[in-house]
C-alpha positions as CSV (number, residue, x, y, z in Angstrom):
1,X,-21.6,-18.9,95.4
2,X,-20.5,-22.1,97.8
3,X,-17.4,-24.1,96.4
4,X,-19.9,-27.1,95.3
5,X,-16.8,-29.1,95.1
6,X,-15.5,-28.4,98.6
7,X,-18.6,-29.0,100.0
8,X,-18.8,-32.3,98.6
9,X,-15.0,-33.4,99.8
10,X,-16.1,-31.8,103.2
11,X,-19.1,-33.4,103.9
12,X,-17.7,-36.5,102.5
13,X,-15.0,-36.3,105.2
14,X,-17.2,-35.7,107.8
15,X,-19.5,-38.3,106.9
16,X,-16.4,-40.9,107.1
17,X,-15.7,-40.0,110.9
18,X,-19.9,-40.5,111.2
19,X,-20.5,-37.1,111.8
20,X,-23.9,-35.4,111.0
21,X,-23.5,-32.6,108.4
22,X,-27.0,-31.9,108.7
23,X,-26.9,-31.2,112.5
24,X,-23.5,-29.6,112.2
25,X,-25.4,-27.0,109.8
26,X,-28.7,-26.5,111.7
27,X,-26.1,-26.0,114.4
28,X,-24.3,-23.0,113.1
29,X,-27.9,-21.6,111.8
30,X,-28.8,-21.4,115.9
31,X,-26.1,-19.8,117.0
32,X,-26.2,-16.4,118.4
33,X,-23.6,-13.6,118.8
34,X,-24.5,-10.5,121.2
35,X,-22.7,-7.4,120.1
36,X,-22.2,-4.1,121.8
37,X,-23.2,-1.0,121.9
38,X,-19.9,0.5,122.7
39,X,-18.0,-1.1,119.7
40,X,-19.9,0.8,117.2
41,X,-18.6,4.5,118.7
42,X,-15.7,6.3,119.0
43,X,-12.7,4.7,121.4
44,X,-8.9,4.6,121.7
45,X,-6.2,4.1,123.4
46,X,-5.3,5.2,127.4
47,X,-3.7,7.5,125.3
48,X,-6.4,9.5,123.0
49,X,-9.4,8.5,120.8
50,X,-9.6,8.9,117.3
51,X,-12.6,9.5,115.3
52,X,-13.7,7.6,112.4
53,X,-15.9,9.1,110.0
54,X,-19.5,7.2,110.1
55,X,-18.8,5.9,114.2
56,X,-22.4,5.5,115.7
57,X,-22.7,8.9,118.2
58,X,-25.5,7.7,120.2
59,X,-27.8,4.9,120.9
60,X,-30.1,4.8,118.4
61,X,-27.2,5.1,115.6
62,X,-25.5,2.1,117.7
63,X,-28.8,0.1,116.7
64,X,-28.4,1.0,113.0
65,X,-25.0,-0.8,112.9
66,X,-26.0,-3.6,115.3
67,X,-29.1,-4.3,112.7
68,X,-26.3,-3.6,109.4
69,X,-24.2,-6.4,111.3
70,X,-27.5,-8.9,111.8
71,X,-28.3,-8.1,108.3
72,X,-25.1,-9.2,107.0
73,X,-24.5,-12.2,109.2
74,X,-28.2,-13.5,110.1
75,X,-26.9,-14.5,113.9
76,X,-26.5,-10.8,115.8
77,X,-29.7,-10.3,116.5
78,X,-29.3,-8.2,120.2
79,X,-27.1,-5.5,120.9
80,X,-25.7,-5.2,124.8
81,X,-25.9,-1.5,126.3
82,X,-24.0,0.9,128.9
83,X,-26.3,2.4,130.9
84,X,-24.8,6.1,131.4
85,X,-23.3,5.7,127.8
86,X,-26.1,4.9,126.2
87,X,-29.2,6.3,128.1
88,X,-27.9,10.0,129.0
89,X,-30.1,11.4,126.5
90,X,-32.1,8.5,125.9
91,X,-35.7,7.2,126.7
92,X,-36.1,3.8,127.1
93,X,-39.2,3.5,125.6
94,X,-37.6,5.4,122.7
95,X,-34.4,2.9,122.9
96,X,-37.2,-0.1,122.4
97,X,-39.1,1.8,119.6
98,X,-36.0,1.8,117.8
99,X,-34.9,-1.7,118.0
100,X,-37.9,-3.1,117.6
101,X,-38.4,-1.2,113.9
102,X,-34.3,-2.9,112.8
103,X,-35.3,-6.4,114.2
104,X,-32.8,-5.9,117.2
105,X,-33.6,-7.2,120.8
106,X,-31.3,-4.9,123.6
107,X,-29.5,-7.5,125.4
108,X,-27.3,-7.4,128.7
109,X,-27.6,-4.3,130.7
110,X,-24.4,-2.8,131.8
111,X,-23.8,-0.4,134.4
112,X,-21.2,2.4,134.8
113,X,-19.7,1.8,137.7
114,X,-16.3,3.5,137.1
115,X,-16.3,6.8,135.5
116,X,-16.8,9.2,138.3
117,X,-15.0,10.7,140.9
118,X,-16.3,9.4,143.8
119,X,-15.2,5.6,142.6
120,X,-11.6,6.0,142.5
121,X,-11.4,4.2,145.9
122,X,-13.8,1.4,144.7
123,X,-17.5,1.3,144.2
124,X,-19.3,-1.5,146.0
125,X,-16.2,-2.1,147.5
126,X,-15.4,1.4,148.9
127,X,-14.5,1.9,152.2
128,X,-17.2,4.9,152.4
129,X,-20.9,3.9,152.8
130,X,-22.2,7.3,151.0
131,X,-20.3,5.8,147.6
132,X,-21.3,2.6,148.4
133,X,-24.7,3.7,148.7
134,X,-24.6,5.4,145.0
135,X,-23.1,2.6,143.4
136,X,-26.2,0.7,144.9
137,X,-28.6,2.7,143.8
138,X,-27.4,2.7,140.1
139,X,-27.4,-0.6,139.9
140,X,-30.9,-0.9,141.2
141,X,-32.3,1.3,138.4
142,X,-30.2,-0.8,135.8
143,X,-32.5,-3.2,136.7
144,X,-35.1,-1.3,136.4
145,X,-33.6,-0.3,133.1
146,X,-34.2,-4.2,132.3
147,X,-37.6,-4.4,133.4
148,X,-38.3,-1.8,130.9
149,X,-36.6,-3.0,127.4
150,X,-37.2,-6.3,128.1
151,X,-33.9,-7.2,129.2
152,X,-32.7,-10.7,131.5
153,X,-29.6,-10.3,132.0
154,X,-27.2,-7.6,134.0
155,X,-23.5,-7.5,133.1
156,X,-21.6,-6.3,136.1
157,X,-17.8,-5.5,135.6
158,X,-16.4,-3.8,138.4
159,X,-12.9,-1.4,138.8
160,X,-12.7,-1.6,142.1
161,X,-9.5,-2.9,144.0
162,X,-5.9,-1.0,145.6
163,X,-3.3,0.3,144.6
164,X,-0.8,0.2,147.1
165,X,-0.6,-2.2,150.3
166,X,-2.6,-0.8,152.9
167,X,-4.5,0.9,151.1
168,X,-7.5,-0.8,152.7
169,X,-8.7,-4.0,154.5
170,X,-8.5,-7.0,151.6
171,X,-11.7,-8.9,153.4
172,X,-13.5,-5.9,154.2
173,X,-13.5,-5.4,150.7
174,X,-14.3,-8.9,150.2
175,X,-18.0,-8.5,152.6
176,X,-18.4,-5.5,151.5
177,X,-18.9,-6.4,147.8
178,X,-20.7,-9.9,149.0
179,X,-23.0,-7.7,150.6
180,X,-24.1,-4.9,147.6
181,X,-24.2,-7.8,145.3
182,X,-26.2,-10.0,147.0
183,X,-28.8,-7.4,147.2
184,X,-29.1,-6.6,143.9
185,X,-29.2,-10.2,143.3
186,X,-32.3,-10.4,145.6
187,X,-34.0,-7.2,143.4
188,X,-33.7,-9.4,140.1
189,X,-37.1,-10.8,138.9
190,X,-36.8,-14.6,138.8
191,X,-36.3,-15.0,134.9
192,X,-33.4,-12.8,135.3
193,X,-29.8,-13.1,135.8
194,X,-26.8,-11.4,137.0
195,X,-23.6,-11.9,136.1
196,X,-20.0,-11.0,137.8
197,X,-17.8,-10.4,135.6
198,X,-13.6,-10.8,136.2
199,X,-10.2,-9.3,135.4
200,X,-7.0,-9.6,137.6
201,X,-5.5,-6.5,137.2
202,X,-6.2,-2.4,135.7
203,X,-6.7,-0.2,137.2
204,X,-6.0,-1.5,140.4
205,X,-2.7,-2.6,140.4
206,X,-1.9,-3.9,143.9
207,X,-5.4,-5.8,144.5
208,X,-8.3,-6.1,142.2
209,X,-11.8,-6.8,144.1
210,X,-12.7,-9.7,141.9
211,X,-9.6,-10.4,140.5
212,X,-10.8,-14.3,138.7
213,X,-12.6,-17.0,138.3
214,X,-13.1,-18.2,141.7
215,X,-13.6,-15.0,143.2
216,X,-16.2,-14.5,140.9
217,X,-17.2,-18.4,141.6
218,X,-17.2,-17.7,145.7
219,X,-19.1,-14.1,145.3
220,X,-21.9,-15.5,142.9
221,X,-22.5,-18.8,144.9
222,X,-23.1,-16.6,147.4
223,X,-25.7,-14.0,146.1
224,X,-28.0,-17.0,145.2
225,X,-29.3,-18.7,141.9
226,X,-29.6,-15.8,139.8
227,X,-25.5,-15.0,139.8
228,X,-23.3,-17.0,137.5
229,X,-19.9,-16.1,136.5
230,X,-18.9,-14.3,133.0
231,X,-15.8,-15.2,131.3
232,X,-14.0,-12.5,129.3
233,X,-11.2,-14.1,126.9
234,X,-8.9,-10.8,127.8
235,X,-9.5,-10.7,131.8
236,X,-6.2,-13.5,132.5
237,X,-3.1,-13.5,133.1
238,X,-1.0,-14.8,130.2
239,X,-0.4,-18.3,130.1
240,X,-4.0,-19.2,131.5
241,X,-5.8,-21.7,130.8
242,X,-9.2,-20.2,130.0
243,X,-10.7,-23.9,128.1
244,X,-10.0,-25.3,131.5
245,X,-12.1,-22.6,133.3
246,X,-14.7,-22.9,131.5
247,X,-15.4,-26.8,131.1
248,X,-15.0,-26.3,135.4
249,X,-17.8,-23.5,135.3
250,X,-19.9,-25.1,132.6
251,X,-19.6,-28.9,134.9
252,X,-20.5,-26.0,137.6
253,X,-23.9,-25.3,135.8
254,X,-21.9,-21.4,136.4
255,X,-21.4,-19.6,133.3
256,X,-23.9,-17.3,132.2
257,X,-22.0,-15.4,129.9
258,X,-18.6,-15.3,127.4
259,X,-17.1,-12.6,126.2
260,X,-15.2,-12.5,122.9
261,X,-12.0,-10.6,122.2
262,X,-8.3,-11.2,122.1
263,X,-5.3,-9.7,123.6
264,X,-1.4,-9.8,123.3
265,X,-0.1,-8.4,126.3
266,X,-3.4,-7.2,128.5
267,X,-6.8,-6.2,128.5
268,X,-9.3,-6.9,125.6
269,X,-8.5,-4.8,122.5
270,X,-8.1,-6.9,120.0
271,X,-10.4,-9.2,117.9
272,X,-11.7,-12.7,118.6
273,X,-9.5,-15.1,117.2
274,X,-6.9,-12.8,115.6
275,X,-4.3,-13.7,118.5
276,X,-4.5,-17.6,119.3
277,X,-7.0,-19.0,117.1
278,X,-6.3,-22.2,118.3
279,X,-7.2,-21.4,122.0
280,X,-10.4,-19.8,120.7
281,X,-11.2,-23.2,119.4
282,X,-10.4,-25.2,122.3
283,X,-13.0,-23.2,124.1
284,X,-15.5,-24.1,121.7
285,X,-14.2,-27.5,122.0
286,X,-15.1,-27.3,125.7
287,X,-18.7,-25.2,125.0
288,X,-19.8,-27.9,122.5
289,X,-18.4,-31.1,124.5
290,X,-20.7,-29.4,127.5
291,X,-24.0,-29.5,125.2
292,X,-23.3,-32.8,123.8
293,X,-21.6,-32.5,120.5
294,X,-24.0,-30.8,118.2
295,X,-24.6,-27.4,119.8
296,X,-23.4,-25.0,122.6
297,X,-23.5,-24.8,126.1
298,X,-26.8,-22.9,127.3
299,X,-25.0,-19.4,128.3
300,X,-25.1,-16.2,126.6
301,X,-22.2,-15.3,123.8
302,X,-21.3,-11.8,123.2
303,X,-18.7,-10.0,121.5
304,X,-16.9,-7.1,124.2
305,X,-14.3,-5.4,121.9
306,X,-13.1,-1.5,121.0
307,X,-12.0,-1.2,117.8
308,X,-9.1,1.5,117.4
309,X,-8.4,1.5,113.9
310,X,-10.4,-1.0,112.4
311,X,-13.9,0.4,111.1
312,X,-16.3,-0.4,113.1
313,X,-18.9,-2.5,111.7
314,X,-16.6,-4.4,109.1
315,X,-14.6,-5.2,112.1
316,X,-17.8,-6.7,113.9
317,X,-18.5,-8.6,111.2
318,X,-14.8,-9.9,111.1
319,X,-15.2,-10.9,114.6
320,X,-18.6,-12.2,113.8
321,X,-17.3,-14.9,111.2
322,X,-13.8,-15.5,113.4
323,X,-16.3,-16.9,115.8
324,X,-18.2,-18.9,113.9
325,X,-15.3,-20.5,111.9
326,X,-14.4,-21.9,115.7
327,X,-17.3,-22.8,116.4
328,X,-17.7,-24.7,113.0
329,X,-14.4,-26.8,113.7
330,X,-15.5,-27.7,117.0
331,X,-18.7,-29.3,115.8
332,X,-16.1,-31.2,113.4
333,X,-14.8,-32.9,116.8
334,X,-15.0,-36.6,116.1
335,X,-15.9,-36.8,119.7
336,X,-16.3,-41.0,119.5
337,X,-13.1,-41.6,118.4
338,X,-11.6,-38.6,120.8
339,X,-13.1,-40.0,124.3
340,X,-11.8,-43.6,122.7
341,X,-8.7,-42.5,122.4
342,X,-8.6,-40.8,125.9
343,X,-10.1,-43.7,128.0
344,X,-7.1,-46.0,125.9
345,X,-4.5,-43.4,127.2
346,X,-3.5,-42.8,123.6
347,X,-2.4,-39.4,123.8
348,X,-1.0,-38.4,120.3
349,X,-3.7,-39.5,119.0
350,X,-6.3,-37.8,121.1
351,X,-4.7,-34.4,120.4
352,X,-4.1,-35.5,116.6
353,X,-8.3,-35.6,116.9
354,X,-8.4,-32.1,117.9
355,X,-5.7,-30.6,115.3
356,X,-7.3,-32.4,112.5
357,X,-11.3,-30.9,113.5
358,X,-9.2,-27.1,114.1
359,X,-7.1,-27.6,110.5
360,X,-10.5,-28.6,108.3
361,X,-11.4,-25.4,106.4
362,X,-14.9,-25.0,107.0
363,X,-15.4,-22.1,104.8
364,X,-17.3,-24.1,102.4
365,X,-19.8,-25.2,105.2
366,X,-20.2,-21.6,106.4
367,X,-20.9,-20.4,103.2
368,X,-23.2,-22.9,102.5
369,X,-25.2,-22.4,105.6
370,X,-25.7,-18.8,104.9
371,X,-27.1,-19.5,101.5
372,X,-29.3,-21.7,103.3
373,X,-30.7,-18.5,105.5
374,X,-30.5,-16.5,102.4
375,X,-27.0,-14.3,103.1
376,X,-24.0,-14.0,101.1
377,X,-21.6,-16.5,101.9
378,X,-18.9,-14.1,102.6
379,X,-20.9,-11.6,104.7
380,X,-17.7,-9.6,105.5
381,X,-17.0,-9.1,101.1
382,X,-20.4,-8.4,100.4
383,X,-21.1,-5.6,103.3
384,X,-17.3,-3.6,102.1
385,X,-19.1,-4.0,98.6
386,X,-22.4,-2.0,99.7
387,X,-22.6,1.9,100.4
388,X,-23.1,1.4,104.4
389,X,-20.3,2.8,105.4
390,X,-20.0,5.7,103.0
391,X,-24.2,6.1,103.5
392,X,-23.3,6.8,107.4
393,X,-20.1,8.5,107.2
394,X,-21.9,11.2,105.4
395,X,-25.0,11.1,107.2
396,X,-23.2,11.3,110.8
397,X,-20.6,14.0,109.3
């Protein structure tokens, strides 16, 4: 049950800096977190991948532990998929059966564009026309793929870049992707989009084709008004600024899509909000300031994670709650006094503003919110309480 009394000191204290409680509630209840298909199966390391007893073995077992997630947190209602890892074996109309009967809409469609042979020079941006071609293709009959589940949105990440100078021509690589991108762009229907998707190194590690933000930015602009930019939290160098990034893209009416995850050192491995909590909650700061205080910023959210040696599901619900916890402090922001305190030049006490929304414990809120849509209000305690994982680990043995 909710701490009645924490409530009450909580929404007491909110209620002196004349924020709504009501709104902040009805906010958290209409947030949505997109999780995917590939964090439910198997994964590793560069180095091997370890099995875990009960991890989801194909597509339709994926959508059993997106729906167990949903179920437990009431705000995970779509599950993103990977084209050649999820549809190998696969009908779509099966795929949509399935999800339909768990109460789970298939989200963002991604394409495998990096697994095969012919793509260790690049894909779109390869300097033969034959791969170039394929790569093409496959991206055409993701959409296609969307057409048929119902989809909006494609999720293009791409691997392509050098490894060594000279490899290749850097703007020819440049046109060369404007050009395969802009005509998948032009295939999309008009209530869907695309969305380019960043990271400045791995596995190219001389020159990466779409290395950040502006790359992304420049390409996008270019395809048309279907292509935004996605932000992944683990696609910067260390040290970035990723809050600036996205009030820039959000101002630019240019981000379609975020990606939550963390990292230490590279890549995006770890769990939302288990690194720098803080940062995750500037970028909420930033998502919420660009919807106008009491809500988020009109883009897609969606968890991209592998989970090594965490379960799987209790780990997506981990990063579930992480995210919402942010979220929750940001719509604490006492965004009145804060733009006061900036247009007076008072400095310590605009970032005192922000330190006091990130350090209010707004577990009592959560909790209460989920009562309020009829969950537990620890969803992460009650689902390691129920059989689930035991159920599936002996089902899947």
């Amino acid at each position: 049950m909710t701490d009645s009394s924490a409530l009450a000191q909580l929404s007491e204290s909110l209620d002196r800096k004349g924020l709504d409680v009501a709104a902040i509630i009805d906010a958290i209840k209409r947030q949505r977190i997109e999780t995917p298909s590939w964090g439910y199966a198997d994964s590793g390391t560069r180095f091997k991948v370890f099995h875990q007893p009960g991890a989801a073995r194909n597509v339709f077992e994926k959508l059993q532990d997106a729906a167990c997630v949903h179920r437990f947190t009431g705000v995970a209602d779509s599950m993103a998929i990977h084209v050649l890892w999820d549809f190998v074996d696969a009908k779509t109309d099966d795929v949509v059966s399935a999800a339909q009967r768990l109460g789970i809409r298939l989200g963002a469609v991604n394409p495998t564009l990096f697994e095969r042979d012919e793509y260790k020079l690049g894909s779109l941006g390869n300097p033969r026309s034959v791969v170039r071609e394929q790569a093409l293709a496959h991206c055409l009959d993701s959409v296609e793929i969307m057409r048929e589940i119902g989809s909006d949105r494609l999720s293009l990440w791409f691997a392509d870049g050098t490894n060594y100078p000279g490899q290749d021509d850097l703007i020819g690589r440049k046109h060369r992707m404007a050009e395969g991108l802009k005509e998948i762009h032009d295939c999309l229907d008009d209530d869907m989009e695309m969305l380019l998707e960043y990271k400045f190194f791995e596995p190219a590690f001389y020159s990466t084709d779409v290395p950040d933000w502006g790359t992304a930015y420049i390409l996008a602009k270019g395809c048309g008004p279907k292509a935004k930019v996605l932000v992944d939290l683990g696609h910067h160098p260390q040290g970035t600024n990723i809050e600036q990034i996205v009030a820039l893209l959000t101002d630019e009416a240019m981000l379609g899509v975020f990606h939550f995850n963390s990292r230490k050192y590279a890549d995006d491995d770890l769990a939302a909000g288990s690194m720098s909590p803080y940062e995750l909650f500037l970028i909420f700061n930033e998502l919420v300031a660009a919807a106008g205080g009491y809500g988020l910023y009109d883009a897609a959210y969606m968890i991209d994670q592998s989970h090594n040696v965490k379960p799987k599901v209790e780990a997506m619900i981990q990063s579930v709650m992480s995210i919402q916890q942010a979220y929750a402090k940001a719509l604490c922001v006492n965004r009145p006094a804060l733009r006061e305190a900036q247009l007076a030049g008072e400095v310590v006490a605009a970032e005192e503003i922000l330190k006091d929304a990130f350090e209010t414990d707004v577990r009592p809120l959560l909790a209460a919110t989920r009562e309020e849509m009829d969950l537990a209000p620890d969803p992460l305690a009650c689902y390691r309480a129920s059989v689930y994982q035991q159920k599936v680990a002996d089902e899947r043995s």
